[in-house]
N, CA, C, O and CB atoms as a CASP TS submission, in Angstrom:
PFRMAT TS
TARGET T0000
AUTHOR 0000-0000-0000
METHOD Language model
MODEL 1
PARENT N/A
ATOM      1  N   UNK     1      71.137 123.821 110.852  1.00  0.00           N
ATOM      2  CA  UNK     1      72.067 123.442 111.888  1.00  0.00           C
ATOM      3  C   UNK     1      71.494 123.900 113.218  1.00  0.00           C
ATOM      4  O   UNK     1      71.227 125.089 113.397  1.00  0.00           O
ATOM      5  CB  UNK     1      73.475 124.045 111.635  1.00  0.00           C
ATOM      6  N   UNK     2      71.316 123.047 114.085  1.00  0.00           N
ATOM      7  CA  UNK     2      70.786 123.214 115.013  1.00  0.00           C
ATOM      8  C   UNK     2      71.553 124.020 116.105  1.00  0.00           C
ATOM      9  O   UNK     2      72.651 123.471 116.185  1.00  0.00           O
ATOM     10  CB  UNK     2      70.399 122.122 115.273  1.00  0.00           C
ATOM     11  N   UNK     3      71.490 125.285 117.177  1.00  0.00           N
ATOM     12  CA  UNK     3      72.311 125.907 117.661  1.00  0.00           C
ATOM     13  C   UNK     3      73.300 126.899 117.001  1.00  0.00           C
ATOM     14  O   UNK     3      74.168 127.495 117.638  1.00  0.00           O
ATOM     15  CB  UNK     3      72.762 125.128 118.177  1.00  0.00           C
ATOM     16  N   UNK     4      73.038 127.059 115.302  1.00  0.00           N
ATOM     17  CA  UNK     4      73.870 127.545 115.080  1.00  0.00           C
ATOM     18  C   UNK     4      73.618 129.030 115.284  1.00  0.00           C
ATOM     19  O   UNK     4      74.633 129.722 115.208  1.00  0.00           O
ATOM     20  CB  UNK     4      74.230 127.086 114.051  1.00  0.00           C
ATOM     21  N   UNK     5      72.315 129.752 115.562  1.00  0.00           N
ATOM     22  CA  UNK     5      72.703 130.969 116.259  1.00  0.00           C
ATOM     23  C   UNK     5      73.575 131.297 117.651  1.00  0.00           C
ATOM     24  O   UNK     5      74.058 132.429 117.613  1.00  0.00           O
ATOM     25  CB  UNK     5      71.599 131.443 116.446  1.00  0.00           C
ATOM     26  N   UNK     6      73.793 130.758 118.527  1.00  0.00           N
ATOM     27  CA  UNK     6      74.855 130.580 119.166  1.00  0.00           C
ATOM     28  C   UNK     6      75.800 130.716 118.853  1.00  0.00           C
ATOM     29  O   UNK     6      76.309 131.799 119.141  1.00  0.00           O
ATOM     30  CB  UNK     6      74.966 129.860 119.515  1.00  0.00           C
ATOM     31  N   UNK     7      76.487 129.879 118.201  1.00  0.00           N
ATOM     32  CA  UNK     7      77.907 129.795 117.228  1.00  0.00           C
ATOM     33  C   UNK     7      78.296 130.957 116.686  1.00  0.00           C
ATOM     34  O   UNK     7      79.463 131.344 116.744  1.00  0.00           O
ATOM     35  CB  UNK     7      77.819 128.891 115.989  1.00  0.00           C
ATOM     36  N   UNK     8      77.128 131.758 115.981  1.00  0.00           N
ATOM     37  CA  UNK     8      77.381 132.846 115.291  1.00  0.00           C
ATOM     38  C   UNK     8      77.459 133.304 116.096  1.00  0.00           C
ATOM     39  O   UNK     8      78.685 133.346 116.197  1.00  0.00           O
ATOM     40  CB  UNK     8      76.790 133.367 114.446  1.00  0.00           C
ATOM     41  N   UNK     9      76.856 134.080 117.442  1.00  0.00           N
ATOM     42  CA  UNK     9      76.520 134.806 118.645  1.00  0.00           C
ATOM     43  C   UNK     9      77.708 134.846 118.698  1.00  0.00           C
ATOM     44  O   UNK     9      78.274 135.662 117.970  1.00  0.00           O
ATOM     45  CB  UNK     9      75.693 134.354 119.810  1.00  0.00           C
ATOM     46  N   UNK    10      78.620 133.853 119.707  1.00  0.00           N
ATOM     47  CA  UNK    10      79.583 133.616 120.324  1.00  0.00           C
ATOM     48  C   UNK    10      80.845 134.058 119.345  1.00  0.00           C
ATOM     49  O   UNK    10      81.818 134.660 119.800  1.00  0.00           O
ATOM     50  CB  UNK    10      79.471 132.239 120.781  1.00  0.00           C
ATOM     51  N   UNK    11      80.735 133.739 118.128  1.00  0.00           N
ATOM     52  CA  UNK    11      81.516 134.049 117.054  1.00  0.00           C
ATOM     53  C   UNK    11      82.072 135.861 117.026  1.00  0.00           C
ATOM     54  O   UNK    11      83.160 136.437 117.005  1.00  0.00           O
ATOM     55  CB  UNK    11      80.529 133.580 115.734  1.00  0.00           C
ATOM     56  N   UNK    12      80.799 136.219 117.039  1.00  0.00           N
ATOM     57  CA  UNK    12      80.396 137.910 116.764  1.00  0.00           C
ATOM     58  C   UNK    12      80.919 138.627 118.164  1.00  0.00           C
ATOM     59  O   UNK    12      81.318 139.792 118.126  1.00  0.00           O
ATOM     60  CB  UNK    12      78.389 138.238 116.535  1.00  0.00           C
ATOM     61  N   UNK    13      80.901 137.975 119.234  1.00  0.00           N
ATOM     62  CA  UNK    13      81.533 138.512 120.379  1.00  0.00           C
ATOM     63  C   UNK    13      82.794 138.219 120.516  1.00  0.00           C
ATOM     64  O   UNK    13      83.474 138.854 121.323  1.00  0.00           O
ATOM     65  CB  UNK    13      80.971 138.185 121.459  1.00  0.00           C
ATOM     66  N   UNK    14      83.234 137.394 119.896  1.00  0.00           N
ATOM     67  CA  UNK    14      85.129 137.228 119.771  1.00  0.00           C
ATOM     68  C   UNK    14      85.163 138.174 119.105  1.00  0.00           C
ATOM     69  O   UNK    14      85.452 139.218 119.689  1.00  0.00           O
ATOM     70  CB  UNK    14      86.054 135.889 119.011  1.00  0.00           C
ATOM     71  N   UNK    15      84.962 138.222 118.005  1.00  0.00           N
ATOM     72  CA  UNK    15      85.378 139.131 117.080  1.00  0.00           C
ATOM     73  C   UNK    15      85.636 140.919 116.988  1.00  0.00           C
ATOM     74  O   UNK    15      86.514 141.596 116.453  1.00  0.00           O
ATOM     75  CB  UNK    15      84.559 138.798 116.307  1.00  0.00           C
ATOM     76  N   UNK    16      84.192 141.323 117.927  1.00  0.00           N
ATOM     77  CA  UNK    16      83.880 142.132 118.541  1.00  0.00           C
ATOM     78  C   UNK    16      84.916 142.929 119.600  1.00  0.00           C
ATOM     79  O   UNK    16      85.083 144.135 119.780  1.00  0.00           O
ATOM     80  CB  UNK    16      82.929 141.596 118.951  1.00  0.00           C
ATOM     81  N   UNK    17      85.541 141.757 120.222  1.00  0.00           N
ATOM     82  CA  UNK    17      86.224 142.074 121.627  1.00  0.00           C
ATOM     83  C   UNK    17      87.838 142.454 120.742  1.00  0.00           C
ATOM     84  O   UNK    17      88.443 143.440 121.162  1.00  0.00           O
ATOM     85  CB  UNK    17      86.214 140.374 123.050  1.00  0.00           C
ATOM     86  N   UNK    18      88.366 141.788 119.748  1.00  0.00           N
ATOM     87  CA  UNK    18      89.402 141.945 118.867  1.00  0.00           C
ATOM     88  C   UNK    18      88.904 143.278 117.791  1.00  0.00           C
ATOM     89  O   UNK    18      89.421 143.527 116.703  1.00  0.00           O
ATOM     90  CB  UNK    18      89.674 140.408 118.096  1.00  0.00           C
ATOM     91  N   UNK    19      88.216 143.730 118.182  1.00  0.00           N
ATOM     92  CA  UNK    19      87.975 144.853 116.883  1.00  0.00           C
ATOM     93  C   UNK    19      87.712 144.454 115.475  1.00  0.00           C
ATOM     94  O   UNK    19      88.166 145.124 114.547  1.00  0.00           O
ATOM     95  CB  UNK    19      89.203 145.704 116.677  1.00  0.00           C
ATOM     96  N   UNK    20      87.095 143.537 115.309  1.00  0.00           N
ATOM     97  CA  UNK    20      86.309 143.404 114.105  1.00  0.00           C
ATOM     98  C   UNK    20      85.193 142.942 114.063  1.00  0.00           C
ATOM     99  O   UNK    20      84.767 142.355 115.057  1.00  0.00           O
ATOM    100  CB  UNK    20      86.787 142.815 113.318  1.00  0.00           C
ATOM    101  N   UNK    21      84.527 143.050 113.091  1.00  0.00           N
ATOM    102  CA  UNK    21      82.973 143.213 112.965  1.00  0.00           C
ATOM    103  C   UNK    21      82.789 142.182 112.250  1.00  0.00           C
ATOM    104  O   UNK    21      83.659 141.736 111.503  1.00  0.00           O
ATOM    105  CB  UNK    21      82.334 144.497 112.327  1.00  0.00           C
ATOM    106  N   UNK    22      80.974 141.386 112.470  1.00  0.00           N
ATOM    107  CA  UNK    22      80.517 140.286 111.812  1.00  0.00           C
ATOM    108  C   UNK    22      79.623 140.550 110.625  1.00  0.00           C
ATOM    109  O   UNK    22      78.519 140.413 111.152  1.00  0.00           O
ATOM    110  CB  UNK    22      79.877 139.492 112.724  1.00  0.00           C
ATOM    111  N   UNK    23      79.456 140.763 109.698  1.00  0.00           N
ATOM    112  CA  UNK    23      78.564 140.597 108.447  1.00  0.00           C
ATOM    113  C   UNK    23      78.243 139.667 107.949  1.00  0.00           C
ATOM    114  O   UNK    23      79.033 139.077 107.212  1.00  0.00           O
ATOM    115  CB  UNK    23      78.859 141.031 107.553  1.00  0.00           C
ATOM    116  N   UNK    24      76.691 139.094 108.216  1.00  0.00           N
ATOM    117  CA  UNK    24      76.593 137.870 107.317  1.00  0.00           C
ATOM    118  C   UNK    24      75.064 138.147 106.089  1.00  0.00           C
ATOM    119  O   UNK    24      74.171 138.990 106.171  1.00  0.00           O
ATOM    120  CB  UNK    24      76.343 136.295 108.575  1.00  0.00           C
ATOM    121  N   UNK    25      75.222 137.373 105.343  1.00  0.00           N
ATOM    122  CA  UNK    25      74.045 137.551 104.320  1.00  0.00           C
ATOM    123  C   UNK    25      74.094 136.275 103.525  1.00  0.00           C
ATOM    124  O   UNK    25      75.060 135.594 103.180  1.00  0.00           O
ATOM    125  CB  UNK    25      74.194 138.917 103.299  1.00  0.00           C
ATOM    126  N   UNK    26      72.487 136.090 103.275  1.00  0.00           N
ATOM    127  CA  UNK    26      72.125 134.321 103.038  1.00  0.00           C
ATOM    128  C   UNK    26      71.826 135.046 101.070  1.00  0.00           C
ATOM    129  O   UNK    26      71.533 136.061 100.439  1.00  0.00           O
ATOM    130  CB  UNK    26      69.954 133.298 104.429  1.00  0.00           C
ATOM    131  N   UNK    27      72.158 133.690 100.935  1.00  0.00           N
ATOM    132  CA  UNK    27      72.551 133.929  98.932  1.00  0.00           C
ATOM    133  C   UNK    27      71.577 132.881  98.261  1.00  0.00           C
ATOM    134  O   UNK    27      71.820 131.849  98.887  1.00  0.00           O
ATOM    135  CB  UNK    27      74.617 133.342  98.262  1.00  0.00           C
ATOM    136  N   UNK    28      70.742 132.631  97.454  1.00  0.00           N
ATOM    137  CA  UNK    28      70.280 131.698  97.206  1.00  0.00           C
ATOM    138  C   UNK    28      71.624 130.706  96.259  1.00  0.00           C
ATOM    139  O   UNK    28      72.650 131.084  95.694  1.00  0.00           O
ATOM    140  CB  UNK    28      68.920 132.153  96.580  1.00  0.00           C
ATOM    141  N   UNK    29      70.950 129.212  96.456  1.00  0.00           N
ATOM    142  CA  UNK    29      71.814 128.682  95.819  1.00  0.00           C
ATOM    143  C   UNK    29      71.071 128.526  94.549  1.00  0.00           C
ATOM    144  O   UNK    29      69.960 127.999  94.487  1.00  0.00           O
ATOM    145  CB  UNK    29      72.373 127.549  96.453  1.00  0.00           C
ATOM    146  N   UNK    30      71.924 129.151  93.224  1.00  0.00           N
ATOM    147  CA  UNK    30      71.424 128.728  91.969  1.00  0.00           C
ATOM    148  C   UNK    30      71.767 127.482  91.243  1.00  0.00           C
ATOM    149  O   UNK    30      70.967 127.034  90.422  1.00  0.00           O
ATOM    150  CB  UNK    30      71.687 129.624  91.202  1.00  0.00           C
ATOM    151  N   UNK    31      73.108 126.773  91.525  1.00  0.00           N
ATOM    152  CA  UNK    31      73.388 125.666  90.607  1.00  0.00           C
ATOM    153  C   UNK    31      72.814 124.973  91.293  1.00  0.00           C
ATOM    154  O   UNK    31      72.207 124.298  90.461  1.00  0.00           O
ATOM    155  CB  UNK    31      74.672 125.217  90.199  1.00  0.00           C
ATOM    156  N   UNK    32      72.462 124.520  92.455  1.00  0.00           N
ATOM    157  CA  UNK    32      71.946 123.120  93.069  1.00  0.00           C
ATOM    158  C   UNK    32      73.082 122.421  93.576  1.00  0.00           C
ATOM    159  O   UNK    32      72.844 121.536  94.398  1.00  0.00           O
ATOM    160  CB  UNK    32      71.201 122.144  92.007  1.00  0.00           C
ATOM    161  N   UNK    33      74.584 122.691  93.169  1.00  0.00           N
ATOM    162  CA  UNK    33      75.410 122.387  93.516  1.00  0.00           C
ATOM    163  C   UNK    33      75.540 121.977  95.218  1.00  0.00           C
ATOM    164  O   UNK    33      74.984 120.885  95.336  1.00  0.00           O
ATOM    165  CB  UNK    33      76.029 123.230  92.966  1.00  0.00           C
ATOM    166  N   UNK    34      75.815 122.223  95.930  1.00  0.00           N
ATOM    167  CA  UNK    34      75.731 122.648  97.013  1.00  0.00           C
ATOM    168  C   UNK    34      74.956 121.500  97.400  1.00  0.00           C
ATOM    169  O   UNK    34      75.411 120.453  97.861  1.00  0.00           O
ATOM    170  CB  UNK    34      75.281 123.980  97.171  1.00  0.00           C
ATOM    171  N   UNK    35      73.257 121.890  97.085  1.00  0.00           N
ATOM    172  CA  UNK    35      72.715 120.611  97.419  1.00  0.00           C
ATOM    173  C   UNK    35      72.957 119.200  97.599  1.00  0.00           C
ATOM    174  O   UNK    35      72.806 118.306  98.431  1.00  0.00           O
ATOM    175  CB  UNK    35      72.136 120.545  96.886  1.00  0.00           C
ATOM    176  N   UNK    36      73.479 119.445  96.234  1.00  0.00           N
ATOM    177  CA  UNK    36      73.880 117.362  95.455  1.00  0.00           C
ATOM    178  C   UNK    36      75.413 117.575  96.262  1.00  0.00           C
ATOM    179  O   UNK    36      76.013 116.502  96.198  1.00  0.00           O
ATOM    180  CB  UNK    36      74.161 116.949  92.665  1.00  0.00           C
ATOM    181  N   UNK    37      76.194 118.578  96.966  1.00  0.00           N
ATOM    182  CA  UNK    37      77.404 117.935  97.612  1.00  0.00           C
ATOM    183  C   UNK    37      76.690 117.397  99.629  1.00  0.00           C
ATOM    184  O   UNK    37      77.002 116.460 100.364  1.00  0.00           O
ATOM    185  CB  UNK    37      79.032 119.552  97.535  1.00  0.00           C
ATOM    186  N   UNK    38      75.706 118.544  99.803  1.00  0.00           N
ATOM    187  CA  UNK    38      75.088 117.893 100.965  1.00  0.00           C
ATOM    188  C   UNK    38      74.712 116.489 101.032  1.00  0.00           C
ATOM    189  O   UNK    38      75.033 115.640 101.862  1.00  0.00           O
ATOM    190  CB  UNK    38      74.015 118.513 101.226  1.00  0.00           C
ATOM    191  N   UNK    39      73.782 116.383  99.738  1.00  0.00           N
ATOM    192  CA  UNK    39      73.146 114.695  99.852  1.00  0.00           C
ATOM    193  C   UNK    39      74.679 114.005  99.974  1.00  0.00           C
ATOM    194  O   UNK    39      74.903 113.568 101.103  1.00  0.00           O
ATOM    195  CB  UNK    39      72.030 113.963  98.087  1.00  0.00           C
ATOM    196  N   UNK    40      75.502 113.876  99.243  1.00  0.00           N
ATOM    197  CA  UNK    40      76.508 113.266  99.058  1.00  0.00           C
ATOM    198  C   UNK    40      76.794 113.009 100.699  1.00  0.00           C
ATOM    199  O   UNK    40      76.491 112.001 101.337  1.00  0.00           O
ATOM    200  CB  UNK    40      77.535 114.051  98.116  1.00  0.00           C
ATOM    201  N   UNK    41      77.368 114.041 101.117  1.00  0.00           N
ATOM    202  CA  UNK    41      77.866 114.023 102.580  1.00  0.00           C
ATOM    203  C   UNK    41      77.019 113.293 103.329  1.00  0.00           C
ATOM    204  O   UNK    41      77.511 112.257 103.776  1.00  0.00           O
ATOM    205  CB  UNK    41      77.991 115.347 103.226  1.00  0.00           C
ATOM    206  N   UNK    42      75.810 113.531 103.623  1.00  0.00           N
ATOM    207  CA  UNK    42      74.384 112.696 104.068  1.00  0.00           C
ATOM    208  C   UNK    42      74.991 111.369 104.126  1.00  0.00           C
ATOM    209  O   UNK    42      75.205 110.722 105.151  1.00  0.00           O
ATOM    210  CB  UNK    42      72.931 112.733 102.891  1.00  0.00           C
ATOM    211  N   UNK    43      75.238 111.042 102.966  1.00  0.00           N
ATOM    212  CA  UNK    43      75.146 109.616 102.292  1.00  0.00           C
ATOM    213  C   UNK    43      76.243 109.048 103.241  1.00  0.00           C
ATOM    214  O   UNK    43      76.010 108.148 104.048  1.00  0.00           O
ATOM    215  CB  UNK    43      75.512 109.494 100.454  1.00  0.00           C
ATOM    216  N   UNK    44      77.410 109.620 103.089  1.00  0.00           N
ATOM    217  CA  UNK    44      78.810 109.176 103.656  1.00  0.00           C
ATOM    218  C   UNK    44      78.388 109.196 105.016  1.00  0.00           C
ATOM    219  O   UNK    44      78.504 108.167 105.683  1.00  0.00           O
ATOM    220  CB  UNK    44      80.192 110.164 103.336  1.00  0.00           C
ATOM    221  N   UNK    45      77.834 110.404 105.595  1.00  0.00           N
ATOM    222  CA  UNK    45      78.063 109.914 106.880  1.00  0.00           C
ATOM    223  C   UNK    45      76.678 108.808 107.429  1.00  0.00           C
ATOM    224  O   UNK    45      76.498 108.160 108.460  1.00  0.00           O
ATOM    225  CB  UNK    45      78.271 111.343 107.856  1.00  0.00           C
ATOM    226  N   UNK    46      76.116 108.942 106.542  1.00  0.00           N
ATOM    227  CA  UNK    46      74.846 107.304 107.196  1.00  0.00           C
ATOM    228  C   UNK    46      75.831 105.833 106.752  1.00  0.00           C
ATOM    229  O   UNK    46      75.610 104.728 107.248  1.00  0.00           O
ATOM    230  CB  UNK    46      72.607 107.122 105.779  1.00  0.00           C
ATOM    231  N   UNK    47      76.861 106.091 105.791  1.00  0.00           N
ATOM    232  CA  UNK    47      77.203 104.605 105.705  1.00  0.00           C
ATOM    233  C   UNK    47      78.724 104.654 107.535  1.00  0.00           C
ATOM    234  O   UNK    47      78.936 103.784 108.380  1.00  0.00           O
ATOM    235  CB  UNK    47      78.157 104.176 103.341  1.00  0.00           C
ATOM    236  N   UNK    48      79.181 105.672 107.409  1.00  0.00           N
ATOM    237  CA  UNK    48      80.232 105.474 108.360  1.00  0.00           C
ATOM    238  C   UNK    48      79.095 105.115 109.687  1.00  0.00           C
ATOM    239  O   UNK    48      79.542 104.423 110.602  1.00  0.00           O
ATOM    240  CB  UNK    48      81.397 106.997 108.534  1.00  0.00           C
ATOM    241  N   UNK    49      77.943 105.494 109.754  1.00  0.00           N
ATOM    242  CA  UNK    49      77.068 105.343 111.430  1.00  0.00           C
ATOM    243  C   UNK    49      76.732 103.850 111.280  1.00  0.00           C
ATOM    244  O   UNK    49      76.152 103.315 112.224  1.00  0.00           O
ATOM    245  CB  UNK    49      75.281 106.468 111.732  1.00  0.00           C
ATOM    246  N   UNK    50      77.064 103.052 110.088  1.00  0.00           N
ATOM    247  CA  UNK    50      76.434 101.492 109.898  1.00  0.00           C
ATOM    248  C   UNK    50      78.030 101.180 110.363  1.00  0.00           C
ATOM    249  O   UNK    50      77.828  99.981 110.554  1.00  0.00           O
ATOM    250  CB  UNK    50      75.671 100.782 107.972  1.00  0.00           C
ATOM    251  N   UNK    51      79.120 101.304 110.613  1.00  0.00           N
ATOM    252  CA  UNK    51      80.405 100.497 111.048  1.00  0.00           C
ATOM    253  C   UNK    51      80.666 100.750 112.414  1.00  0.00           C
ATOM    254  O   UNK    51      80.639 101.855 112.956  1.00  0.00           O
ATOM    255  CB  UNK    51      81.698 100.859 110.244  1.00  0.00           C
ATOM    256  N   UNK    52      80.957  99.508 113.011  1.00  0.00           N
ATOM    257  CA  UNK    52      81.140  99.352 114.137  1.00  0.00           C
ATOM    258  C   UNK    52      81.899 100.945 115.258  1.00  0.00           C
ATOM    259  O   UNK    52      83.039 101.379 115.090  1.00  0.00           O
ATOM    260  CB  UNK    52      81.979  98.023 113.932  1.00  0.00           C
ATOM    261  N   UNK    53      81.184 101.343 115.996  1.00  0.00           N
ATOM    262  CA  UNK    53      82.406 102.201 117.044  1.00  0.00           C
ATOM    263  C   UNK    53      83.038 102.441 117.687  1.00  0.00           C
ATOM    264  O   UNK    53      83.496 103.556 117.935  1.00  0.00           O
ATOM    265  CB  UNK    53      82.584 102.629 117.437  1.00  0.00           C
ATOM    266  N   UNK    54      83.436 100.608 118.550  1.00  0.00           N
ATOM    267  CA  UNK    54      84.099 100.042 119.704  1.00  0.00           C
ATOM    268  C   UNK    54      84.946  99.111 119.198  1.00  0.00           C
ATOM    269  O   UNK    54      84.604  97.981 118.850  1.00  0.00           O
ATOM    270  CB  UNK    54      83.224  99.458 120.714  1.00  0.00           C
ATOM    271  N   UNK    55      86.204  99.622 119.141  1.00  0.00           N
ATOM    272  CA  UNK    55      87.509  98.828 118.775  1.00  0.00           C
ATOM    273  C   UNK    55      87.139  97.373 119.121  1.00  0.00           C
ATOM    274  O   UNK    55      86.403  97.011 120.039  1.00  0.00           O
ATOM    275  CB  UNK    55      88.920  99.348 119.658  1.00  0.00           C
ATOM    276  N   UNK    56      87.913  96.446 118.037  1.00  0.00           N
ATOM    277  CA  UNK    56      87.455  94.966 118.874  1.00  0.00           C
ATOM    278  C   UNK    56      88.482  94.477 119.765  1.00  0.00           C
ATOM    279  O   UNK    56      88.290  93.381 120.292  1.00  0.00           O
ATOM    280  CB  UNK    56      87.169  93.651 117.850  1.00  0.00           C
ATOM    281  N   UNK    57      89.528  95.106 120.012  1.00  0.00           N
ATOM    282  CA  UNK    57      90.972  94.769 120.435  1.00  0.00           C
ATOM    283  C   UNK    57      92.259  94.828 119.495  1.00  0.00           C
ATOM    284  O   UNK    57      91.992  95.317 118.397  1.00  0.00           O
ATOM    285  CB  UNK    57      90.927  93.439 120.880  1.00  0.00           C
ATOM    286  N   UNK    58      93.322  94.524 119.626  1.00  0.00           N
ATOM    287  CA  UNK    58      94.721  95.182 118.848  1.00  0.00           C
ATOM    288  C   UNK    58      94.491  93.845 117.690  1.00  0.00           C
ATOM    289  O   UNK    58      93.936  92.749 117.767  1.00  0.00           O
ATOM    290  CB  UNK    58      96.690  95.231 120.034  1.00  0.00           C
ATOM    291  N   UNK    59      95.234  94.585 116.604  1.00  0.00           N
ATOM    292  CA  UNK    59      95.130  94.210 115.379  1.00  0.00           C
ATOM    293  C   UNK    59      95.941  92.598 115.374  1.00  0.00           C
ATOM    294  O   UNK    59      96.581  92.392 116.406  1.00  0.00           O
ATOM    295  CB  UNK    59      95.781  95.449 114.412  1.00  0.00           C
ATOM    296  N   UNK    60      95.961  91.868 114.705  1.00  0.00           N
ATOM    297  CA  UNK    60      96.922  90.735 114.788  1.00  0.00           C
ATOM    298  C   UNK    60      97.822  90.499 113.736  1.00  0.00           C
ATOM    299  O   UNK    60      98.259  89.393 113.418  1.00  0.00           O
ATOM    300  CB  UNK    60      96.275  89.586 114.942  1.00  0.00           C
ATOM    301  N   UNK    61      98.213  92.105 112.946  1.00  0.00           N
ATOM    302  CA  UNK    61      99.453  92.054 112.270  1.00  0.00           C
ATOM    303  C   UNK    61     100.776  92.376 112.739  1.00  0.00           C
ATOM    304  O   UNK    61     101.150  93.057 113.694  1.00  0.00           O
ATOM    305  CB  UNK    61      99.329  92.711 111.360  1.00  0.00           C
ATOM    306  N   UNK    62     101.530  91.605 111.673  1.00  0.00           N
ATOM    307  CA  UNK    62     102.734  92.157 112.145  1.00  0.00           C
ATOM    308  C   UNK    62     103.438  93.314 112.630  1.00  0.00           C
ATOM    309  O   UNK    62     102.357  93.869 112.830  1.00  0.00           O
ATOM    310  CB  UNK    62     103.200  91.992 111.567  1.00  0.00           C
ATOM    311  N   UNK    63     104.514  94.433 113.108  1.00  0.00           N
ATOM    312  CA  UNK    63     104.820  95.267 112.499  1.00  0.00           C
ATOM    313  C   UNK    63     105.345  95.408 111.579  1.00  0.00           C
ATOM    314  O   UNK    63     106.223  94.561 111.418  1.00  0.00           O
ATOM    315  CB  UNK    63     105.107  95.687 112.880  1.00  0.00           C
ATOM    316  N   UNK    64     105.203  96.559 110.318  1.00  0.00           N
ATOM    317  CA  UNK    64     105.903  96.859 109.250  1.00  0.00           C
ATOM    318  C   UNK    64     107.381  96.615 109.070  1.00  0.00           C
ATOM    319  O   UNK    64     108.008  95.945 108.249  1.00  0.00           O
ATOM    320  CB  UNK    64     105.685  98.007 109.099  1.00  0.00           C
ATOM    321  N   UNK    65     107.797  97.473 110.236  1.00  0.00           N
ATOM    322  CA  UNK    65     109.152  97.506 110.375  1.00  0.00           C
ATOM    323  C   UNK    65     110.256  96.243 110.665  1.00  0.00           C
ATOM    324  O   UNK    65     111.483  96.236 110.563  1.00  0.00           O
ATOM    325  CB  UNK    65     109.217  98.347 111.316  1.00  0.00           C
ATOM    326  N   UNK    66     109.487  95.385 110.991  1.00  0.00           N
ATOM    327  CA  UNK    66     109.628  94.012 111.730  1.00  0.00           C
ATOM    328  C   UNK    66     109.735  93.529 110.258  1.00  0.00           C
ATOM    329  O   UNK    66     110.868  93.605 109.783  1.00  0.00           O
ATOM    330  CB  UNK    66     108.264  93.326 112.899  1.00  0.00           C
ATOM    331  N   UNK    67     108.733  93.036 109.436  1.00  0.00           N
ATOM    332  CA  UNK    67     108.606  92.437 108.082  1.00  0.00           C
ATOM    333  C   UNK    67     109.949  92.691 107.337  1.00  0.00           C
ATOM    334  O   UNK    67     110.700  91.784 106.981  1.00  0.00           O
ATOM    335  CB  UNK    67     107.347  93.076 107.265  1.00  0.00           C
ATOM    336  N   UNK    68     110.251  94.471 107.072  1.00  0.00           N
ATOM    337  CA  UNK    68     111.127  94.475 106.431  1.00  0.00           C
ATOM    338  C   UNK    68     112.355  94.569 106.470  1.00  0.00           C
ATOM    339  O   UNK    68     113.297  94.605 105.678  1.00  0.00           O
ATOM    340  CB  UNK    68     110.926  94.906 106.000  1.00  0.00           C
ATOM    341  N   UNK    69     112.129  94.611 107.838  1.00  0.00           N
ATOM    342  CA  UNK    69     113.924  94.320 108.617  1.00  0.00           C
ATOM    343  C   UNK    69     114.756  93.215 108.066  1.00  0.00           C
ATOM    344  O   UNK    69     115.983  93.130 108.125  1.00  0.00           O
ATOM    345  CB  UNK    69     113.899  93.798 110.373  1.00  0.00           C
ATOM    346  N   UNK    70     113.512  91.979 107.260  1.00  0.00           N
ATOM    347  CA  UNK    70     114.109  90.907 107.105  1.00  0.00           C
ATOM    348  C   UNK    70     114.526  90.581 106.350  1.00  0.00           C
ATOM    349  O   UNK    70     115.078  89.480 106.377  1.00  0.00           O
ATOM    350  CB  UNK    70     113.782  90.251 107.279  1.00  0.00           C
TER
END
């Protein structure tokens, strides 16, 4: 993650100023788990960057409430 010493930085000085302390420590991952949920995520977010990101204008349905009023 890019910047994420910052984050932590900034993190550790809130915390700091409230009286508590930051501890962190890196774990290896043994199941692979983790991994295969990253790719996953990967995946999802390259298909959401293939759909459009500029509304095309208002929808041309009815309202709901309208339908079943009737």
């Amino acid at each position: 993650m890019a910047g994420g010493g910052a984050v932590v930085a900034t993190l550790e000085r809130i915390l700091l100023a409230s009286g508590f302390s930051l501890h962190l420590s890196l774990r290896a991952d043994r199941s692979g788990e983790e991994r295969r949920h990253a790719e996953v995520l990967e995946s999802v977010l390259e298909l959401v960057d293939a759909f459009p990101r500029n509304p095309s204008g208002p929808l041309e349905y009815p309202i709901l409430a309208t339908v079943f009023a009737r």
